[in-house]
C-alpha positions in Angstrom: 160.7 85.8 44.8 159.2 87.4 48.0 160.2 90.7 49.4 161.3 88.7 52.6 163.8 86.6 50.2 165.0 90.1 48.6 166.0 91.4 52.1 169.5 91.7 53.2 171.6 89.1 55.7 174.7 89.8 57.7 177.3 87.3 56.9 179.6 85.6 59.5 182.6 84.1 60.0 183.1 80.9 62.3 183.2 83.1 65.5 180.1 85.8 64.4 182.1 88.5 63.1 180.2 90.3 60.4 181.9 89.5 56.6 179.4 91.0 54.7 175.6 90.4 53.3 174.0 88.9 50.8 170.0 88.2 50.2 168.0 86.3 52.1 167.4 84.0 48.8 171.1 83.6 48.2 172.1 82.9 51.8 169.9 80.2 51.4 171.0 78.3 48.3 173.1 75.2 48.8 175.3 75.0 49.8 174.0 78.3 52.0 176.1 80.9 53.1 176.7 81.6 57.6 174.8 84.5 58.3 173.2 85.8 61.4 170.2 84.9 62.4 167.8 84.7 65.7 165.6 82.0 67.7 163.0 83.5 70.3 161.7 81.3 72.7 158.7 83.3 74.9 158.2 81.8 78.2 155.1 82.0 80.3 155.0 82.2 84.7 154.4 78.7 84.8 158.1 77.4 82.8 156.5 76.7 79.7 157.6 78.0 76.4 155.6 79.0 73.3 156.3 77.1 69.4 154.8 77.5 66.2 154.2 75.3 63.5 155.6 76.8 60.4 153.0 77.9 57.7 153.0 75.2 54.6 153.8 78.0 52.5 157.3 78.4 53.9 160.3 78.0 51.7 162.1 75.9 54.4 160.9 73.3 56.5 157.2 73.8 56.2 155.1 72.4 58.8 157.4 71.6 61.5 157.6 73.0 64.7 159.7 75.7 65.8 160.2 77.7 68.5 157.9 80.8 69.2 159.9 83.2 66.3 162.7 82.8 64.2 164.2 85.4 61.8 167.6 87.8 60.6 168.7 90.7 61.5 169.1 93.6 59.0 172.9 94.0 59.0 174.0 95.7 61.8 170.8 95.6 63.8 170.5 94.8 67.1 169.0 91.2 67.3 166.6 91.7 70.1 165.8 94.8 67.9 165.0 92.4 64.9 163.3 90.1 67.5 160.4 92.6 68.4 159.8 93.5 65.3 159.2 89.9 64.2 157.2 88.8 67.2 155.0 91.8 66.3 154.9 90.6 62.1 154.6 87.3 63.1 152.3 87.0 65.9 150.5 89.9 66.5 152.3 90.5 69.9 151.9 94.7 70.6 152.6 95.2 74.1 152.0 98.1 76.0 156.0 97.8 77.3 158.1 96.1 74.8 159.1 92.7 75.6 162.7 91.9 77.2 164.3 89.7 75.5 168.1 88.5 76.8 170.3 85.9 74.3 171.1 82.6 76.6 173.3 80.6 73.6 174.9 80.6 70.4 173.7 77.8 68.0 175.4 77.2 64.9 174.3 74.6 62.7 173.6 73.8 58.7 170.6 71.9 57.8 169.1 70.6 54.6 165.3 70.7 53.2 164.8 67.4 51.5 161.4 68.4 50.2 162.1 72.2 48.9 165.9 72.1 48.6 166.7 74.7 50.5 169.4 74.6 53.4 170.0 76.5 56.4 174.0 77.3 57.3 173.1 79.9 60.7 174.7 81.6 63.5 171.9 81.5 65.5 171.4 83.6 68.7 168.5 81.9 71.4 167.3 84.7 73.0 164.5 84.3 76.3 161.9 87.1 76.7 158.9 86.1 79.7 155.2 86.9 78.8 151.9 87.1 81.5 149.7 83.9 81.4 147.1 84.1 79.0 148.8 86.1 76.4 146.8 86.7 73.2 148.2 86.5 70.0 147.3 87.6 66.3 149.7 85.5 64.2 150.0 85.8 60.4 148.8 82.9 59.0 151.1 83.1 55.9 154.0 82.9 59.0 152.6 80.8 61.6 149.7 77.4 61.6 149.6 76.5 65.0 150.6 77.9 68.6 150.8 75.8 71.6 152.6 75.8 75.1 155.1 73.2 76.1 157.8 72.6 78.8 161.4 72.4 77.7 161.7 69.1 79.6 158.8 67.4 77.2 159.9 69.5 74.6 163.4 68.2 74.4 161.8 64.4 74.9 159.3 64.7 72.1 161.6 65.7 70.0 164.2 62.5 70.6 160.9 60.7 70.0 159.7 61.9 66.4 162.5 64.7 65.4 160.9 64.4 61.8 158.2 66.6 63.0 160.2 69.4 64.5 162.8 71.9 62.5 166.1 70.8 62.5 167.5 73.3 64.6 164.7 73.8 67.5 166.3 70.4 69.8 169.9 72.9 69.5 168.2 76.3 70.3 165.9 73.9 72.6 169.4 72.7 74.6 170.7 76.0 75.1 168.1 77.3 77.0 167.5 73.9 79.0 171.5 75.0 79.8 170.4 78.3 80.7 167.7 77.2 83.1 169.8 74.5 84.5 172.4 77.6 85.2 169.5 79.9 86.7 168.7 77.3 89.1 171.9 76.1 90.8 172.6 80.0 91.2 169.3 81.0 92.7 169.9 80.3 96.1 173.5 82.9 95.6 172.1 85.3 93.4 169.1 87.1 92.3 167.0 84.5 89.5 168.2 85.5 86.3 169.2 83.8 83.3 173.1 83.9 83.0 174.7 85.5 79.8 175.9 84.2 76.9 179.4 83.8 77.9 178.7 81.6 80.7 176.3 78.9 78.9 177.3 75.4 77.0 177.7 76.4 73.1 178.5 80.2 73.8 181.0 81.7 71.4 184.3 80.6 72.1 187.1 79.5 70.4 186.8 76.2 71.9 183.5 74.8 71.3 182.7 72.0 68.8 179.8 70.3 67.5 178.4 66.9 68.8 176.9 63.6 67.4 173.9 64.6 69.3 173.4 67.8 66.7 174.4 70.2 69.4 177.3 72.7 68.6 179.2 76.1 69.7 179.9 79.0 68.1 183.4 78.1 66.6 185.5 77.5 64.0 185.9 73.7 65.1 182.4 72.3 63.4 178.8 72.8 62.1 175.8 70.8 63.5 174.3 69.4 60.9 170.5 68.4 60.6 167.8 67.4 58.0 164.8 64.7 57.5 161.3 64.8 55.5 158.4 67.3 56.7 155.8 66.5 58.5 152.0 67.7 59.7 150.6 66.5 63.1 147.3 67.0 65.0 145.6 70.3 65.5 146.1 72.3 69.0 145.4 75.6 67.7 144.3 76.7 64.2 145.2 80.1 63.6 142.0 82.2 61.8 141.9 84.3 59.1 141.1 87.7 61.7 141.0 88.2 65.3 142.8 87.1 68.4 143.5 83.8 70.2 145.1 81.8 73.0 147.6 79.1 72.6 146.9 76.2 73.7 148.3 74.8 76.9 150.2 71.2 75.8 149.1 69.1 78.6 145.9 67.8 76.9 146.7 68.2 73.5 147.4 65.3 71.0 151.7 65.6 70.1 153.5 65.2 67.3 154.6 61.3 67.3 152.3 60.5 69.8 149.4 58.2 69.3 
């Protein structure tokens, strides 16, 4: 067992209040236990966002694609606290001014690995954070194979096209902030350009909520999203190397997953 697996969880109830912990190893048994957890999405000036494809030597869902950082808060941390510190582990990211990262959805879903039998049962908070074109990044390559830049729009479409190559919760976390933005624009001409809290977005926690045949769900006591399918490896957009710094590459002439 890893270190990371030894670490601690916050457990959740149905609406995200804290119930306890447990380890990272045993939230993660089937039938897995709700804890809290964290999906970053890093956005660059021109709308696109930032994934990762998941190091093979993952314990869950190995070489899919994600979004740009996923992880747990220590219980009782701050998420965006937790964030930071795994964009930094993760991808090398040390800014001069920390980045500012805002939560734009809930998610709550369970999935199932098929390959490594472990699940995912997660109260997932998407949070936002903007970064200057031509960011460079140091990932970990036990964390992280590939980087590369995508809108949301194709994003969400690839994903309808060959979900097999994605993990099973990034079209959810992938929804909420296509919410989000959808929000930030038909306020902009009213307000000042900002992404809209929690609160106000699709899938926010609520006591209403419920999840969808589409995979999509709120943070509620009314229903889980559930998700699973085989792993899958794709074509090369960026390699990450053993030492030293590198761009992600921009999408729009790369080869993508499902795509001929």
């Amino acid at each position: 067992m890893t270190v990371r697996e030894k670490e601690l969880v916050e457990l959740v109830d149905a609406l995200g209040a804290g119930t306890g912990t447990a380890t990272v190893a045993d939230a993660h048994e089937a039938p897995g236990l709700l804890h809290r957890a964290f999906s970053v999405f890093l956005r660059d000036p021109s709308g696109k966002v930032l994934l990762q494809q998941r190091a093979a030597v993952k314990t869950r869902f190995p070489l899919r694609w994600g979004n740009t950082c996923c992880g747990h808060p220590a219980p009782g941390e701050e998420t965006t606290v937790s964030a930071r510190r795994r964009l930094t582990e993760e991808l090398g990211i040390e800014p001069v001014e920390p980045i500012s990262l805002r939560e734009v959805g809930v998610y709550v879903y369970f999935a199932a690995d098929p390959v490594t039998g472990r699940v995912e049962r997660e109260f997932d908070h998407v949070l936002l954070g903007e970064v200057p074109a031509g960011i460079e990044f140091q990932p970990d390559p036990g964390e992280v194979a590939r980087l590369r830049w995508v809108t949301v729009s194709e994003l969400l479409a690839e994903i309808e096209r060959a979900p097999e190559g994605y993990a099973p919760w990034l079209g959810g976390v992938a929804r909420q902030l296509a919410a989000a933005i959808t929000e930030e624009s038909a306020g902009s001409a009213s307000r000042p350009s900002t992404l809209p809290g929690p609160a106000s977005l699709p899938g926010a926690a609520s006591g209403s909520g419920t999840a969808s045949a589409s995979g999509t769900a709120s943070a509620s006591g009314s229903g889980i999203a559930s998700a699973s399918g085989s792993g899958a490896a794709f074509a090369e957009e960026f390699t990450v190397p053993a030492g030293g710094s590198a761009v992600a590459a921009d999408d729009s002439a790369a080869e993508r997953p499902g795509g001929q």
